[in-house]
N, C-alpha and C positions, 0 to 999 in steps of 0.2 A: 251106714251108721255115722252121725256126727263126731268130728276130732272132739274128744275128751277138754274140758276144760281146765285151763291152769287156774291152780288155786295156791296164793301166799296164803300159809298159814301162820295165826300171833297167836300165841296159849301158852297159860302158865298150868304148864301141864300138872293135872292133878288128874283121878280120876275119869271124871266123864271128858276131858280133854282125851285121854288114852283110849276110851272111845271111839271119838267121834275122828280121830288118828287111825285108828285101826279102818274106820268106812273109808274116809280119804285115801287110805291105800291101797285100800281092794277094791274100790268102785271103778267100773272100767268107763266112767263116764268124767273122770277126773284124772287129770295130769299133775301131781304135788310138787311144784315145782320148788318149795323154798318155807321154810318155817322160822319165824321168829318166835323170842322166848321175853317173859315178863312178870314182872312179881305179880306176885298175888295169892295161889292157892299155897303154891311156896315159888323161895325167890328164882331170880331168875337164870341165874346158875343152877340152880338145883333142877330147873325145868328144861335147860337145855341137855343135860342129865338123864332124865326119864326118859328125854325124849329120843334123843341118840340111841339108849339102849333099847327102846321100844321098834325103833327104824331098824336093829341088828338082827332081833327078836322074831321082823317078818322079813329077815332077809331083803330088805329096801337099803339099796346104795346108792349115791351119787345127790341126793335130797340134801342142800345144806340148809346148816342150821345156825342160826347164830342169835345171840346172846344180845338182850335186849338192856331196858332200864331198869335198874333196879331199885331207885326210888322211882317217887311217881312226882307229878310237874310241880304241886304248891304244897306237897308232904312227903316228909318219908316214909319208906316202905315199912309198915308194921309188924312186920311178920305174917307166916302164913296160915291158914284154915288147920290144923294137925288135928282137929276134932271130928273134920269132912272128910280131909282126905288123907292123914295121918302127916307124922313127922317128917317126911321125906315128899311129900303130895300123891303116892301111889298107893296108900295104904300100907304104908311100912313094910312093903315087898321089897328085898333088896334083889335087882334082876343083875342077869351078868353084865357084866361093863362090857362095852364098846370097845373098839381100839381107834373109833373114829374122833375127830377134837372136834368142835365147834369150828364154825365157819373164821376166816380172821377180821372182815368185815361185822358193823351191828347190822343188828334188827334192823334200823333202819334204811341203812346202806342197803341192805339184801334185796328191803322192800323195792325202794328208788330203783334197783337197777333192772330190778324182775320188772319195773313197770316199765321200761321201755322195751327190756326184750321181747314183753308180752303185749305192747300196748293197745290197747284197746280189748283186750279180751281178757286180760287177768283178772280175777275175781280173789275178793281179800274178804277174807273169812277171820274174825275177831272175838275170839271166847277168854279174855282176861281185859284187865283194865288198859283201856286206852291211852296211855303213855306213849307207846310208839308207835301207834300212830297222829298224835297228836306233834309229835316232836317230828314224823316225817311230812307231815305237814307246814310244820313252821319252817322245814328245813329248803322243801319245796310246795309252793303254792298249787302248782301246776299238776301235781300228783292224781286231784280225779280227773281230770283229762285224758286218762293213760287209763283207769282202772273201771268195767266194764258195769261191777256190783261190787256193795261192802255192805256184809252182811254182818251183824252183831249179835252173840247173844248177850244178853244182858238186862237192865234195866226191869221195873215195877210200872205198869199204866194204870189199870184199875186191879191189878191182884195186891195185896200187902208186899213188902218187900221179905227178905231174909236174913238181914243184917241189923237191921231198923222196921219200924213198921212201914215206911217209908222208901226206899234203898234198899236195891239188891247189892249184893257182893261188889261185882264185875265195875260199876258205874259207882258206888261208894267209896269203892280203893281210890280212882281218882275222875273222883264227876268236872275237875277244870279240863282232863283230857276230852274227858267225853263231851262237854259243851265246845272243843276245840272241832271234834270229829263231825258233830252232828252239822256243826256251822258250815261244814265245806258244801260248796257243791259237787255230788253226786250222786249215782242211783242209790241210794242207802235204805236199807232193813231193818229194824229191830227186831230181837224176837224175843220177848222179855217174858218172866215170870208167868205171865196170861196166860201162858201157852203150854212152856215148857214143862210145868207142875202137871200138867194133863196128860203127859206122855212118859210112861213109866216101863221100867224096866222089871220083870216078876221072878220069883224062884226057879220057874220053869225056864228063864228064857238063860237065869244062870246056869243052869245044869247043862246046858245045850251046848254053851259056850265052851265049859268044861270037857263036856265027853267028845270035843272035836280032839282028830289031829295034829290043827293047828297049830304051832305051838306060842302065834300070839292071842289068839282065841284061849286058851291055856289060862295065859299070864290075866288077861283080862279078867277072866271070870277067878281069879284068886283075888285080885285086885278089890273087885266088886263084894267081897265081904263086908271088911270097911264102911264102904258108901252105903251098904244097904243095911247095916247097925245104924249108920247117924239117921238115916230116914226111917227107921221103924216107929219112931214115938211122934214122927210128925206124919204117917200116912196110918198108923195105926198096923202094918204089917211090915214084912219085910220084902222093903222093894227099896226103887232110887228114882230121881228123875233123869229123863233124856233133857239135858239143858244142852250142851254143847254138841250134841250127835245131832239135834234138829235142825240148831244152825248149821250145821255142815251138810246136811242134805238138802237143805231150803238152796243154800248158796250153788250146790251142784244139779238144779231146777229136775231134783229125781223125787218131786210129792207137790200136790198142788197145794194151791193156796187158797181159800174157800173166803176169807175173811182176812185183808192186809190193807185197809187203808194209807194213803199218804196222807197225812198231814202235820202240821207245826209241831213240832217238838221241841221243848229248853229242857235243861239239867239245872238242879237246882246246885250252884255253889256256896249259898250261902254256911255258916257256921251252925246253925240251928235246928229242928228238930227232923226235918224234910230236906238237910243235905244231902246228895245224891239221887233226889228222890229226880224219876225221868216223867216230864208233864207235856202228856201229848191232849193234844185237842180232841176227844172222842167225843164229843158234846151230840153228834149228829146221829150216834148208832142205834137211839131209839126208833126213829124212822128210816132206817138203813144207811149209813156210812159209805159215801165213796169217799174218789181224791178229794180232796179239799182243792180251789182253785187257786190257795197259797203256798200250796207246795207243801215241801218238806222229807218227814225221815216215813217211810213204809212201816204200817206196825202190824207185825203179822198176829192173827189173834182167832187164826182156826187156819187148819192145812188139815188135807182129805182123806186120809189116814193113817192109823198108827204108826208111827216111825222108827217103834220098835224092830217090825217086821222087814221094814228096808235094812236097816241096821243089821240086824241077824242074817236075812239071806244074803248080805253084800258080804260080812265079815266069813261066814262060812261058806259062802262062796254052791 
């Protein structure tokens, strides 16, 4: 059996982050080696919060965590989602506290030093707005050199966005980072709206969660109230998406990839009505989409089965 991969994690833990947290931890195909924290669904104290108790929760020690940006690079942080993922990003579940603190180094720092411990083989998995990695880029150039894949969820290609008709969440909190991120070279991912809308979480799959055990399979599926109210009137029943669980399994290469083109990608920073909007060159998918021979960001836009099902049998083990 292959050594498990190391994966930095950056999430501003809301919901489907507590997810796709909970696969990371129990997938025996992954090593967690380090989580950064970042505004967005809420800020990034509060996310380093969740997430501490959430690591107590499945009995995961030694995982540090630290404490990211909490503005973002050319705006401030606006506050967070409390209608997605409630006042606190968990669904206004208050879990037990920790007795552990955040790490004393940032987000950044964390990332930078995991990338030499691990270099060449860490894998940096990004479910909130790129801030930090944006900033550990400016900080160090050299950064994909060291890091193996960076996969992203985020961004809108041809689906509508959720923020904007234009902009998903993730890349509208700060699309200068994400034009920072997408800019670098390395193997990079997207896995935007296209996708993740199409992989949803059902009543049954909540009940499941609940009647374990576990008691972060438990938490999860109380959690999962919340998220699956704010998505009733946009799927028409009560369900959620796997946004941030898909990324993290795309990243830990445990689903294939049926449809991921490489090509050009820009962010829109403009001020206007398609800021954040993410513009990849799909122009070819009529006659079938490969790489492009310009390179660019991977845009994942079909993977080979439900990802609910990996999710569940990973988290329940």
């Amino acid at each position: 059996m292959p050594a498990p991969t190391p994966v930095f994690f950056d999430c501003d833990t809301g919901i489907d982050d507590a997810l796709a947290l909970g696969y990371l931890l129990r997938s025996p195909a992954v090593d967690l080696v380090g989580i950064g924290t970042v505004s967005g669904n809420t800020d990034a104290a509060q996310a380093a919060i969740n997430t501490l108790d959430l690591l107590a929760i499945a009995g995961a020690s030694g995982i540090p965590v630290a404490i990211g940006s909490h503005h973002h690079l050319a705006q401030d942080y606006h506050g967070g989602a409390a209608h997605v993922h409630g006042d606190n990003g968990i669904g206004g579940l208050e879990l037990p506290r920790s007795d552990r603190r955040p790490d004393d180094r940032t987000a950044v720092q964390l990332l930078l030093d995991l990338s030499h411990e691990y270099a060449g083989a860490l894998q940096v998995v990004a479910v909130g707005p790129l801030t930090n990695i944006a900033l550990a880029l400016q900080a160090d150039p050299t950064l994909p050199t060291r890091v193996a894949g960076f996969t992203v969820m985020g961004g809108a290609c041809l689906s509508p966005g959720n923020v904007t008709p234009a902009a998903e969440a993730n890349i509208y909190n700060d699309p200068e980072a994400a034009a920072v991120a997408f800019a670098a070279e390395w193997d990079a991912a997207l896995v935007p709206l296209d996708v993740t809308m199409a992989h949803t979480l059902e009543e049954d799959d909540q009940r499941a969660l609940a009647a374990s055990d576990d008691p972060l399979a438990q938490v999860l599926a109380t959690m999962l109230d919340h998220y699956m109210e704010f998505y009733r009137p946009i799927f028409g029943r009560r369900t959620c998406a796997l946004h941030d669980p898909l990324a993290a399994v795309i990243a830990a290469g445990e689903i294939g990839l049926t449809s991921a083109p490489r090509v050009p990608l820009e962010v829109d920073t403009t001020h206007g009505p398609s800021r954040g909007a993410t513009i990849a060159d799909l122009r070819g998918i009529w006659r079938g989409l490969g790489d492009s021979s310009r390179g660019g960001v991977r845009i994942v836009r079909e993977v080979d089965r439900p990802v609910v099902r990996i999710l569940l049998d990973t988290i329940l083990g």
